[in-house]
C-alpha positions as a printed Julia matrix, in Angstrom:
299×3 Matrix{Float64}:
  22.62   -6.67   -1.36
  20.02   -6.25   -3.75
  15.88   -7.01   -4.47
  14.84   -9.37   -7.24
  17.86   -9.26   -9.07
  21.21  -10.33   -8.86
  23.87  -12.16  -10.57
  22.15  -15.65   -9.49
  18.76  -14.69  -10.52
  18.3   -17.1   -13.46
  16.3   -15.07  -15.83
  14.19  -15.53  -19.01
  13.78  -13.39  -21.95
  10.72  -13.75  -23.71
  10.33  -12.65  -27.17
  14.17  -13.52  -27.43
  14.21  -13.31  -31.7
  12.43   -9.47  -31.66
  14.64   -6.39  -32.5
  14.36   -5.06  -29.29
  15.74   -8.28  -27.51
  18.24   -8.8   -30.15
  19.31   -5.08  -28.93
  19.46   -5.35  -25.46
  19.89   -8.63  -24.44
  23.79   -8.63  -24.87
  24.03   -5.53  -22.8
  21.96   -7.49  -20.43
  24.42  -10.38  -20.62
  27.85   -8.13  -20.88
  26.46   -6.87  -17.81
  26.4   -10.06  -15.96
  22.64  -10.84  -15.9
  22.41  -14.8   -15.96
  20.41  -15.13  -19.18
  19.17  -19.08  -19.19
  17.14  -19.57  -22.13
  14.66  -17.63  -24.53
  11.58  -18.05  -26.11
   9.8   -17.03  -29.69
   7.04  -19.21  -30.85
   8.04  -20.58  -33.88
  11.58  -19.96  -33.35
  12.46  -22.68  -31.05
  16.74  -23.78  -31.91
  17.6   -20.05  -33.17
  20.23  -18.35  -30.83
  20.26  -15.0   -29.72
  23.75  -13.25  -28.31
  24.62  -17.35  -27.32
  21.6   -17.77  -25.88
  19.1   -20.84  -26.67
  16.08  -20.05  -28.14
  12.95  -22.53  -27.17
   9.62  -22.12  -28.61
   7.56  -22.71  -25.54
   8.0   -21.82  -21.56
   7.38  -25.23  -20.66
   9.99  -26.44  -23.01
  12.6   -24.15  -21.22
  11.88  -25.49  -17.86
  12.14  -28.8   -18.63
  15.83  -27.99  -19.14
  16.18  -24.73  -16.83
  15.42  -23.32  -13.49
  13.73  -19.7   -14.08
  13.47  -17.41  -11.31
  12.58  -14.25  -13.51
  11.07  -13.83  -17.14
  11.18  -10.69  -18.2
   9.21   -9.93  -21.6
  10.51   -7.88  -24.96
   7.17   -8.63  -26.44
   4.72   -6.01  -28.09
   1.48   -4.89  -26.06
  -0.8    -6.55  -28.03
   0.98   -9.7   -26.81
   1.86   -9.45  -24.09
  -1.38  -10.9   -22.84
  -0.9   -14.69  -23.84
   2.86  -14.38  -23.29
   2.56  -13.22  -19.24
   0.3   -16.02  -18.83
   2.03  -18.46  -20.17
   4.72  -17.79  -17.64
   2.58  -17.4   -14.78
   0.93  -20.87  -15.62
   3.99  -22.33  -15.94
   5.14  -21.22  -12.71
   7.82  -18.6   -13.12
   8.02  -16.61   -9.76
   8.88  -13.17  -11.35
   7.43  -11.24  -14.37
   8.86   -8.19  -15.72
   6.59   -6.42  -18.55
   8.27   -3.76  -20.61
   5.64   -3.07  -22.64
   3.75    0.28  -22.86
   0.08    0.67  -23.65
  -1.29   -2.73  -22.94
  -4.88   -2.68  -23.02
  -6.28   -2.31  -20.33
  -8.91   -5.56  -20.59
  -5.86   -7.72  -21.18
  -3.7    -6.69  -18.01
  -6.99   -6.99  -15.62
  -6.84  -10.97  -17.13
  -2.57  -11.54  -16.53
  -2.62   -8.77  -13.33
  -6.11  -11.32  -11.71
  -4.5   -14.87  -12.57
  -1.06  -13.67  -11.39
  -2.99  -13.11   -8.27
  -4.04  -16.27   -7.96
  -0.99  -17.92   -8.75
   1.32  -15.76   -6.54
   3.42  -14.8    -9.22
   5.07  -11.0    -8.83
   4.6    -9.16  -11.85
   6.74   -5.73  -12.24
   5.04   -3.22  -14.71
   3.52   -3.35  -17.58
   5.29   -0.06  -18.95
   8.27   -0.88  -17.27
  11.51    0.5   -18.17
  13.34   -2.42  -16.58
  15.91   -2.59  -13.48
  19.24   -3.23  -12.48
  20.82   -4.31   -9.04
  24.34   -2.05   -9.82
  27.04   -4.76  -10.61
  24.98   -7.96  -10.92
  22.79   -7.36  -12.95
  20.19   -5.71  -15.49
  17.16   -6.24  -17.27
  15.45   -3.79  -19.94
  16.82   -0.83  -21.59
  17.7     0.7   -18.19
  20.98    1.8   -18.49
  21.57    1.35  -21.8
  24.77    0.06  -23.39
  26.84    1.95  -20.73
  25.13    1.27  -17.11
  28.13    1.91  -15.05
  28.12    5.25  -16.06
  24.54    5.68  -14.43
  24.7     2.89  -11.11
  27.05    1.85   -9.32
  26.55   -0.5    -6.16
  25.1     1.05   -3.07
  22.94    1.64   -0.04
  20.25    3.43   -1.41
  17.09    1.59   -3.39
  15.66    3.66   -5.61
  11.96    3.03   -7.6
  10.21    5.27   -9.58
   6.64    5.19  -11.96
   9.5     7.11  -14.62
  11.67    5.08  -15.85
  13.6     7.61  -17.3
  13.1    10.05  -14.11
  13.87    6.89  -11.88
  17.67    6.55  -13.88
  18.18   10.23  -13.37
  18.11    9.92  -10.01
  20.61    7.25   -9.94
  23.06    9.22  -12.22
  22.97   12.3   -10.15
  23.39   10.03   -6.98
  25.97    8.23   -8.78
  27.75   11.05   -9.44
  28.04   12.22   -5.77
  29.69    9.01   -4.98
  25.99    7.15   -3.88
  25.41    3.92   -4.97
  22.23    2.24   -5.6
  21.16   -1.26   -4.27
  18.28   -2.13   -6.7
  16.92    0.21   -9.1
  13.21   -0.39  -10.11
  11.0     1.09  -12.74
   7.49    0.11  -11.35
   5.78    1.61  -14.92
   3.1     4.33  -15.43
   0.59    2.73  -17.25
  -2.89    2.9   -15.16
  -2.61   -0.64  -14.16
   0.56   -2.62  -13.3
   1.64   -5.72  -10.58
   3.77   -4.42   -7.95
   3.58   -1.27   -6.97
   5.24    1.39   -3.8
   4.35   -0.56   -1.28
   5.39   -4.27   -2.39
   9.22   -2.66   -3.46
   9.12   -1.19    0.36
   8.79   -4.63    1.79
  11.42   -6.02   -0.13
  13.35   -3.03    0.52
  13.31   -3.81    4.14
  13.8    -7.13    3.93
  17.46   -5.92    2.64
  20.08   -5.21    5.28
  22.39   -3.03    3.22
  19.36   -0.76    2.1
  19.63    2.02    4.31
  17.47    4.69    2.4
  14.74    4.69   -0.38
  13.85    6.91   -2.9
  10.73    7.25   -4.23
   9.64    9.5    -7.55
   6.16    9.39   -8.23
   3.84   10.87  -10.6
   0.35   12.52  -10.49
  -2.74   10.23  -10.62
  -3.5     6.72   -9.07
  -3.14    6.29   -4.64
   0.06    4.53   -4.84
   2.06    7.12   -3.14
  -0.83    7.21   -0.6
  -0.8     3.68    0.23
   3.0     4.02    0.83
   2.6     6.82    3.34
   0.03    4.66    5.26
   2.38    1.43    4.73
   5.18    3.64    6.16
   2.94    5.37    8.8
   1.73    1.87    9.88
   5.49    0.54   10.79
   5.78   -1.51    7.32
   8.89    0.2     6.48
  11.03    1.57    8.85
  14.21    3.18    6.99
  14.3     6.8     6.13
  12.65    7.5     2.53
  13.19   10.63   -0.08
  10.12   11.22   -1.92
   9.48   13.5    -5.13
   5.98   14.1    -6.05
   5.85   16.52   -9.52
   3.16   17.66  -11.04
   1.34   20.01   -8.38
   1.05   22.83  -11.28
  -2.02   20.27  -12.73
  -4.1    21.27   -9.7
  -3.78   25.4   -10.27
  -3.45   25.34  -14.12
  -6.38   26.98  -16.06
  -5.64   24.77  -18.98
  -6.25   21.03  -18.96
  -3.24   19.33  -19.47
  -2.96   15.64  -21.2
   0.53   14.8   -20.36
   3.0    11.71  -18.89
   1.51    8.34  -18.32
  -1.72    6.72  -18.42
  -1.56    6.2   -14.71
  -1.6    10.07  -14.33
  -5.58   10.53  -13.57
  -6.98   12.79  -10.94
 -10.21   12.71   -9.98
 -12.28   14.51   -6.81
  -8.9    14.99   -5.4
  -7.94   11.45   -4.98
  -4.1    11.31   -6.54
  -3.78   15.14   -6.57
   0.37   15.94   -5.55
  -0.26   18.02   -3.54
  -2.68   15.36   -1.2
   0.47   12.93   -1.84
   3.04   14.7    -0.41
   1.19   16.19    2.66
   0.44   12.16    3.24
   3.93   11.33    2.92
   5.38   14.62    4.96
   2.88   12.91    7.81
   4.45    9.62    7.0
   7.76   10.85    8.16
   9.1    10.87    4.56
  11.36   13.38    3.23
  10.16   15.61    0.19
  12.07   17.06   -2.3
  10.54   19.75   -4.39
  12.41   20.25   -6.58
  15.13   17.66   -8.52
  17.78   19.08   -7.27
  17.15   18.39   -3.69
  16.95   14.7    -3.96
  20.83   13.96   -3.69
  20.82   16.59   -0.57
  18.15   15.12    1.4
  19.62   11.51    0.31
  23.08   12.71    2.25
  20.94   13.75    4.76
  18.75   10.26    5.26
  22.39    8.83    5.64
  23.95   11.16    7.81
  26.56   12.45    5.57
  25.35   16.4     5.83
């Protein structure tokens, strides 16, 4: 099974005519992902890889059913282009985008609210349910090289750490049910917690990885969310960053997300949270596959 994505989920790709989307979209496609339509204002009856390009949202669903939009748009737009979705309706929005300012995700993040639409980042890599199908770079022009279909759900505020951890599990034989790159910019939709609930809501997710970052209480909430019986499979956390709280030198590194302040999204607070949750903590990369074996019983 898989969360959000598979190879029914009819998807749009916003900002269809950009380089970016002219780039990835046929490795979306190639990779099964059920591509229905594009848009680019302006460039409505272009095609893109075969697929239609509309100039408007609300011209694509008068001809479409859209279960996903997922946006190759730069930050500065991505503003008017997440609500235009969310007005219209679409269920799901996926925001690649890094560095959208900050003014102009509390307006799409607050009406997306009210409208009950699930937004994924922004600053999202992408994701990919291994063998159905992919949106984003994630994976790249060779994804079954990195996923392959699985048990384990993996979602990460790194998109590139996030993919890492699915190569390395993929590599040991461990497949992946849904990979998700929640994005590490300060504010974004969904975060730990809502990929949890969907994650139990799956019957062939046994485990869940998590790999968070420093900054933010995201990881916190998902220790209470798990403490509180929300999520009841086993779950591999990895928490980097600890070094921040010891170093002598102020450090201005990873995302925008990664703030500290009076404590509150220190790692080291995180992880004794999660340890108390019941969750599993790797220290170091190289014990995430181990104590993944172990969640499922095969040490």
């Amino acid at each position: 099974m898989s969360i959000l994505l598979d190879s029914d989920t009819r998807v749009l790709v916003q900002g269809a005519t950009g380089a970016e989307a002219r780039r990835l979209l046929p490795t979306m496609t190639d990779y099964g992902t059920r591509v229905v339509a594009g848009v680019s204002p302006g460039k409505g009856g272009e095609s893109v890889g075969g697929v239609s390009v509309y100039g408007a949202v609300a011209e694509v669903l008068r001809d479409h059913e859209v279960d996903l939009s997922v946006l190759f748009v730069p930050a500065r737009f991505v503003r008017e282009a997440a609500l235009e979705a969310i007005e219209a309706g679409v269920p799901t929005v996926h925001i690649l985008a890094e560095g959208v300012p900050h003014h102009d995700a509390c307006a799409l993040l607050t009406r997306a609210a009210q409208m009950g639409t699930f937004v994924i980042g922004p600053n999202s890599q992408g994701m990919v349910s291994p063998g159905k199908a992919k949106l984003g770079g994630t994976g790249g022009e060779v994804p079954d090289l990195m996923f392959r279909p699985g048990p384990v759900g993996v979602v990460s505020r790194s998109g590139g750490m996030g993919a890492e951890i699915c190569l390395f599990l993929t590599r040991e034989g461990i497949g992946q049910s849904t990979y998700v790159a929640l994005g590490g910019d300060l504010l974004i939709g969904s975060a730990f917690v809502e990929m949890l609930a969907l994650f139990e809501q799956d019957p062939e997710t046994r485990v869940v990885v998590m790999f968070g970052e420093p900054g933010t209480d995201r990881e916190e909430e998902a220790a209470r969310f798990i403490a509180s019986g929300g999520f009841t499979k086993p779950v591999v956390a990895m928490i980097p960053g600890e070094f921040w709280e010891t170093s002598p030198t102020p450090a201005s590194v990873s995302h925008t997300g990664a703030l500290i302040e009076r404590g509150r999204g220190a790692p080291s607070g995180k992880k004794k949270i999660l340890r108390e949750a019941g969750v599993l903590i790797a220290e170091r990369f190289s014990q995430v596959v181990p104590l993944v074996q172990q969640a499922l019983g095969q040490d």
